[in-house]
C-alpha positions in Angstrom: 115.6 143.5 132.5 112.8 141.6 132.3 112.2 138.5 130.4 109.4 138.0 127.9 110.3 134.0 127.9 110.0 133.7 131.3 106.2 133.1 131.5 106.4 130.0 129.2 109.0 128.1 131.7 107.7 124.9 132.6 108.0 124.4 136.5 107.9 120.7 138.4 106.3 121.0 141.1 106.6 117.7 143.0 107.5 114.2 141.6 105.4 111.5 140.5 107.3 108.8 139.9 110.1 107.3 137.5 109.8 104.8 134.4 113.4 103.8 133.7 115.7 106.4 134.4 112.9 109.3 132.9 110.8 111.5 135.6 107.9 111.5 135.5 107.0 115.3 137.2 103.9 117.4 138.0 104.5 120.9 136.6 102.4 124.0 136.7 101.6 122.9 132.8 99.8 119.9 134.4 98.3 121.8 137.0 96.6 124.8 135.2 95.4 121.9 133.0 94.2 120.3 136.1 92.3 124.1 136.9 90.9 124.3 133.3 89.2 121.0 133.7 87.2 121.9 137.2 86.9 125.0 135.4 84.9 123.6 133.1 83.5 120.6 134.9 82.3 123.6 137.4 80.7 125.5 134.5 78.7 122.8 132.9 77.8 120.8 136.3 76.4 123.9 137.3 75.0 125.2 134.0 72.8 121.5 134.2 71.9 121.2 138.3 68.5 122.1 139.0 67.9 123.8 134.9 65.3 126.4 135.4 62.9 127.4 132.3 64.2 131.0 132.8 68.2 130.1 132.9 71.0 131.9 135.1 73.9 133.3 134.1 75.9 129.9 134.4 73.4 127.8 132.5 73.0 130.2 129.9 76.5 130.0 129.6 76.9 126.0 129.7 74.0 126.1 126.8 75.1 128.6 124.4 78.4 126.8 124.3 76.7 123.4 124.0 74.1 124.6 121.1 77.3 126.7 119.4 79.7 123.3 119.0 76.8 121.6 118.2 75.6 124.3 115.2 79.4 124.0 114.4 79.7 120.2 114.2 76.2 119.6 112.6 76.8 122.1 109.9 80.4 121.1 109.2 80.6 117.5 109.8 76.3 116.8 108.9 74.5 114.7 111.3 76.9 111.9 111.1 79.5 113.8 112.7 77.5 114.6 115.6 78.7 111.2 117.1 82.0 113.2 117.5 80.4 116.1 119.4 82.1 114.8 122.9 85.5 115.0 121.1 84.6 118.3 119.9 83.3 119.8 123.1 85.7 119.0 125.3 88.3 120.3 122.3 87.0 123.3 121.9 86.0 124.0 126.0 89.4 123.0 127.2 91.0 125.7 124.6 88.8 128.6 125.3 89.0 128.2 129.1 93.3 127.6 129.4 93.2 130.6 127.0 91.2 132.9 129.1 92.7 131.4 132.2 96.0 132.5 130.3 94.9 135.8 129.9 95.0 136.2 133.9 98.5 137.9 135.0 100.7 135.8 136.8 99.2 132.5 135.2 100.5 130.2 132.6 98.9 129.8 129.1 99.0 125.6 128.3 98.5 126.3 124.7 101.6 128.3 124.5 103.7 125.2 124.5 104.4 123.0 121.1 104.0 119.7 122.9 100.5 120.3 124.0 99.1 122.2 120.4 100.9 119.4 118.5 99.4 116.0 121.2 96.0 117.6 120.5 96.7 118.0 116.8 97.9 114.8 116.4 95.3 113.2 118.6 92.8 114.2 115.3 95.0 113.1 113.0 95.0 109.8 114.4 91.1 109.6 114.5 90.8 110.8 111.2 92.7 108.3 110.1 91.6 105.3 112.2 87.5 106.5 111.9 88.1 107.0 108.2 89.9 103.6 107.0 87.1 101.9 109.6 84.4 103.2 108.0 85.3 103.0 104.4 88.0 100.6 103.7 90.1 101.4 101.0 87.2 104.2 99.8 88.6 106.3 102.2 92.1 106.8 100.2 89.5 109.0 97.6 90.7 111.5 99.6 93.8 111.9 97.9 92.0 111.9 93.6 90.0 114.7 93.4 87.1 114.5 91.3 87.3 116.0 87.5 91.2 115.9 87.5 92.6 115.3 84.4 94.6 112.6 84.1 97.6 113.9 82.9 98.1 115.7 86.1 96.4 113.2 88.2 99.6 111.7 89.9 100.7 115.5 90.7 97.5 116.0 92.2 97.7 113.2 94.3 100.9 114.0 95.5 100.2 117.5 96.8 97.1 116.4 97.9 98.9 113.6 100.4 101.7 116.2 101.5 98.8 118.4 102.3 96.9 115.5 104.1 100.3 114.6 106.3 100.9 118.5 106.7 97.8 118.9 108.6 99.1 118.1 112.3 101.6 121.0 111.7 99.4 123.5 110.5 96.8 122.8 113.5 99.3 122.8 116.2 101.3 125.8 115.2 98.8 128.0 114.0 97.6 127.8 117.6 100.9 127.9 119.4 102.4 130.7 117.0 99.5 133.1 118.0 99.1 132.7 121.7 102.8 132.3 121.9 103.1 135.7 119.9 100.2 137.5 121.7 101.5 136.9 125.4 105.4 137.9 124.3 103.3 141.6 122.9 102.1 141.7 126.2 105.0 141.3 127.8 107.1 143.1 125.8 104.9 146.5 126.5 104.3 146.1 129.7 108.0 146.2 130.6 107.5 149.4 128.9 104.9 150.8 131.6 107.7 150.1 134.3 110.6 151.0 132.5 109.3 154.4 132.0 107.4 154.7 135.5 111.1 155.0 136.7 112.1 158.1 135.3 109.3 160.0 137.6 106.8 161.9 136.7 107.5 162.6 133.2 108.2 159.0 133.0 104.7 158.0 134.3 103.2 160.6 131.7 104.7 158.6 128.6 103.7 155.4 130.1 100.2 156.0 129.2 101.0 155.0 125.9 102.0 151.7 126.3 99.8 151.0 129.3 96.8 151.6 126.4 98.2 149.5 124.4 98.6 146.7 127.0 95.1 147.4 127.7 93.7 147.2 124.1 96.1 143.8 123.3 94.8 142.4 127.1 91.4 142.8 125.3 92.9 141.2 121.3 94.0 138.7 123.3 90.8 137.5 125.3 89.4 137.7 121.0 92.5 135.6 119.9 92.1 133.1 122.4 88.5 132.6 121.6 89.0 132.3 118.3 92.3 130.3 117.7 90.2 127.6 119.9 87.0 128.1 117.6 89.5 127.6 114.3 91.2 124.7 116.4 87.6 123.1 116.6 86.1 123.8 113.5 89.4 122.3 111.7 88.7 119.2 113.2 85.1 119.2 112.3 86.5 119.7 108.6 89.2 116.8 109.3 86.4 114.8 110.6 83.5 115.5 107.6 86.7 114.3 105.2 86.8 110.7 107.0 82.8 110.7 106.4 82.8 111.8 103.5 86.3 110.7 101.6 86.2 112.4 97.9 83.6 114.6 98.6 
């Protein structure tokens, strides 16, 4: 039998260290998130080194995903926000490339796992909220009165407004976990198929075609889904980020 769950096990490879009686451990979730970073520090280091006024394929690369954040931030977030385009960047680069590293068999998908979805999630959260009472005091709790309400239904409004507001980590961390989660169990689940079949023979073989195309065509949904759950992840925060600009807008 094989086991769909088993690609989301969390290894450790060696030990770091301990801090009370809690180990502290290296696992193949740290180190895939160790490969996504030269991954990307590859890509962009040599998308920059010796920039040619007719690009290569790695520079045109490392700019298109520059000037796409960018148009993303800018037109979300307004000029202001651009001062968050690091944040942003290395949000949205680090998704993309552990999802399409993911996507590699035999590898292990670092968004697939709660605890990293929610850190990130949270991690916005927390600058939303420290950026936002920073910058505009006590303006920034405008966020929660909507303008034109009527008062009779003002404290209502308020109060779905402020379960929405704390709701928000939730929402960003599962709607990315839930769908690469999902996607790589699809996989799994169908290719199981391909080998369950292949040993009945040769008629076997014949009606593994079917679910070998479909592994083929979800391989390919996947590589789509992972490029856009990180592009919702990232333009979420932009929209987190424009409401800590602009409170009550």
């Amino acid at each position: 039998m094989i086991d769909p769950i088993h690609q989301f096990t969390i290894d450790k490879l060696f030990t770091i260290g301990h801090v009370g009686n809690q180990e502290i451990a290296f696992t193949n979730s740290s180190a895939y998130m160790f490969v996504t970073v030269a991954v990307i520090s590859l890509l962009m280091i040599g998308g920059v080194a010796g920039r040619r006024l007719v690009p290569t394929r790695i520079q045109s690369v490392a700019e298109l995903s520059y000037e796409f954040v960018a148009t993303m931030v800018r037109s979300t977030a307004g000029k202001e926000g651009m001062k968050f385009f690091p944040f942003v960047f290395t949000l949205f680069m680090f998704l993309v490339i552990s999802n399409l590293i993911g996507n590699v068999p035999y590898t292990f998908t670092v968004s697939s796992h709660i605890v990293v979805t929610a850190a990130l999630a949270l991690l916005v959260f927390a600058i939303v909220l420290i950026y936002g009472f920073y910058k505009n005091g006590l303006k920034f709790l405008k966020l929660f009165v909507p303008k034109g309400v009527p008062i009779a239904i003002l404290p209502l409004v308020m109060a779905i407004e402020i379960i929405s507001f704390l709701s928000r980590p939730v929402s960003h961390s599962v709607r990315l976990f839930a769908n690469m989660l999902g996607g790589h169990i699809t996989l799994k689940v169908f290719a199981s198929f391909i080998t369950m079949l292949g040993a009945w023979g040769a008629v076997g073989w014949l009606g593994a075609m079917l679910p070998l195309s479909m592994v083929i065509a979800l391989s390919a949904l996947e590589i789509l889904v992972g490029f856009l759950q990180a592009y919702v992840f990232a333009i979420l925060t932009c929209i987190y980020i424009n409401d800590a600009i602009h409170p009550g807008h």
